[in-house]
N, C-alpha and C positions, 0 to 999 in steps of 0.2 A: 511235517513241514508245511506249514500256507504259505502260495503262491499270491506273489501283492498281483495283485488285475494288473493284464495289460489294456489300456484304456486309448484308445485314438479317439481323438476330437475334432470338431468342424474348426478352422481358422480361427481363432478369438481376438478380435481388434485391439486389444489390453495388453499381448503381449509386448508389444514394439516399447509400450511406456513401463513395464516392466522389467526390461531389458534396461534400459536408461537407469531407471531406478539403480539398480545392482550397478551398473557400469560406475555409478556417482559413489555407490556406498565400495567400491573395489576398489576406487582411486582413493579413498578416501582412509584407507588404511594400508596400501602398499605401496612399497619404495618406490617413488618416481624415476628414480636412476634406474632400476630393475626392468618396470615394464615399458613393453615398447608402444602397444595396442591391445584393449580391450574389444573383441568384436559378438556380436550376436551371429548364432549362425545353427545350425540345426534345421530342423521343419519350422519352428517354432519361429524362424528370422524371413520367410519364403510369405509373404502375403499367398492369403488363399489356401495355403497346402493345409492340409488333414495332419495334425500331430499330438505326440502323447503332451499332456499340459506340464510340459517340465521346459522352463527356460535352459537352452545353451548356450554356454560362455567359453570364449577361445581365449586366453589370455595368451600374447606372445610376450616373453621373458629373455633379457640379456643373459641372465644364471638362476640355471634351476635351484644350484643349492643357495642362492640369497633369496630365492622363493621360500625355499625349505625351514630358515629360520624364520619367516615369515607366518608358519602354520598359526601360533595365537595369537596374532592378526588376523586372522580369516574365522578362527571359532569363534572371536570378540561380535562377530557379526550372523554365526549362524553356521559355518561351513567345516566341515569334517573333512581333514585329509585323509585318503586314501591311500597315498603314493604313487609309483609307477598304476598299480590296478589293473595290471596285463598291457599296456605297452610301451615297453620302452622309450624312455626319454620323456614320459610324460608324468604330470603331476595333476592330481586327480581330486576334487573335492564335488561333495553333495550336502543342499544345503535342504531341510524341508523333514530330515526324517523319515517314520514309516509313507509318510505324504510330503514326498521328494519336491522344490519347487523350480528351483536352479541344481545344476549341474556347471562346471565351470574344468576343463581342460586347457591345462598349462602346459605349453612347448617353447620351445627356442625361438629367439623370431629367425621368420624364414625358412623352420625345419623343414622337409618334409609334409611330415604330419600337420603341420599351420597350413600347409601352403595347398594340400588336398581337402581341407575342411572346407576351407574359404573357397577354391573353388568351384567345390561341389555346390554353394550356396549358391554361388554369383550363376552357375548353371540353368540350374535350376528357376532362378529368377528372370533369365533371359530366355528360356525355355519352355514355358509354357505348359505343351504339351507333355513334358518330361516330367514335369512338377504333378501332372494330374495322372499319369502313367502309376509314376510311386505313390501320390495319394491311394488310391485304389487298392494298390500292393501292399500299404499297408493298414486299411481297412482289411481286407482279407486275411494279415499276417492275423493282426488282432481277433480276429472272427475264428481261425482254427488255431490255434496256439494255446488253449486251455489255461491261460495266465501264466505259461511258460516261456521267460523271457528271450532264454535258450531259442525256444523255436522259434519267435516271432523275428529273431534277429535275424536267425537262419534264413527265412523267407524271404528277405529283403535282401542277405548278402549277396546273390549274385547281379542283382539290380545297379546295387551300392558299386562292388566293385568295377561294372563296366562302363560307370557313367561316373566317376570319378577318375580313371582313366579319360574318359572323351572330355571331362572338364579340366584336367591338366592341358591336355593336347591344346583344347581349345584357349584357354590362360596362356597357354608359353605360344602359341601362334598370335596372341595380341586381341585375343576375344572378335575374333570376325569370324561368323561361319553364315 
């Protein structure tokens, strides 16, 4: 089996307009009644932060399954459904191939899982310190993880988890700390 590299990068100014890009070509073939919001969010949406070069995309959706007919609308353009993909309630597409470029997670609006992505972003972008904390962490995941996706994830989940907690808290207390 070959493991694809895991690769962290310095910040790239291109993604933000890549991001857009995609956002135009996703409205542009799915149901407007459906979705609710398009958002950029990942490392890759954090001005400055270190990430692997793959755009993330959060789509919040009224109905999963009027997403679900929606799959060859989303090939027509590049993107391979997944499905769930390991977690519930989610719908899952990667567009790019062995050289992935977007990734695009689709949840309920409001779920949960929308509502800890987004904001773990907005944290992080208020945060600074926080944002250069996990850069680093995940320079390092990348540096021992032997292009084992498995580990590199590892390395950062208990980061992830405890500061996506502090950015809910911090979200549902009205963003003041």
């Amino acid at each position: 089996m070959t493991l694809k590299a895991v690769e962290v990068v310095k910040y790239n100014e291109r993604w933000p307009d890549m991001f857009t890009f995609e956002h135009e070509l996703l409205n542009s073939v799915l149901s407007p009644q459906n979705v609710a919001a398009i958002h950029h969010i990942g490392s890759t949406s954090v001005v400055g932060l270190h990430a692997k070069p793959v755009i993330d995309i959060l789509i919040e959706v009224n109905s999963l399954d009027m997403l679900d007919g929606e799959n060859s609308n989303m090939a027509s353009i590049g993107y391979v459904a997944k499905g769930e993909y390991g977690i519930a309630g989610r719908r899952y597409f990667q567009k790019g191939g062995e050289h992935r470029t977007h990734q695009a997670h689709a949840f309920l609006t409001g779920s949960e899982n929308a509502l800890r992505h987004l904001a773990f972003r907005d944290y992080l972008i208020a945060f600074p310190a926080v944002a250069k904390e996990y850069a680093a962490l995940k320079l390092q995941g990348a540096n021992i993880c032997a292009n084992n996706i498995d580990i590199y994830c590892a390395h950062k989940d208990s980061f992830i988890k405890e500061y996506e907690a502090k950015a809910l808290e911090w979200m549902h207390a009205g963003k003041s700390e």
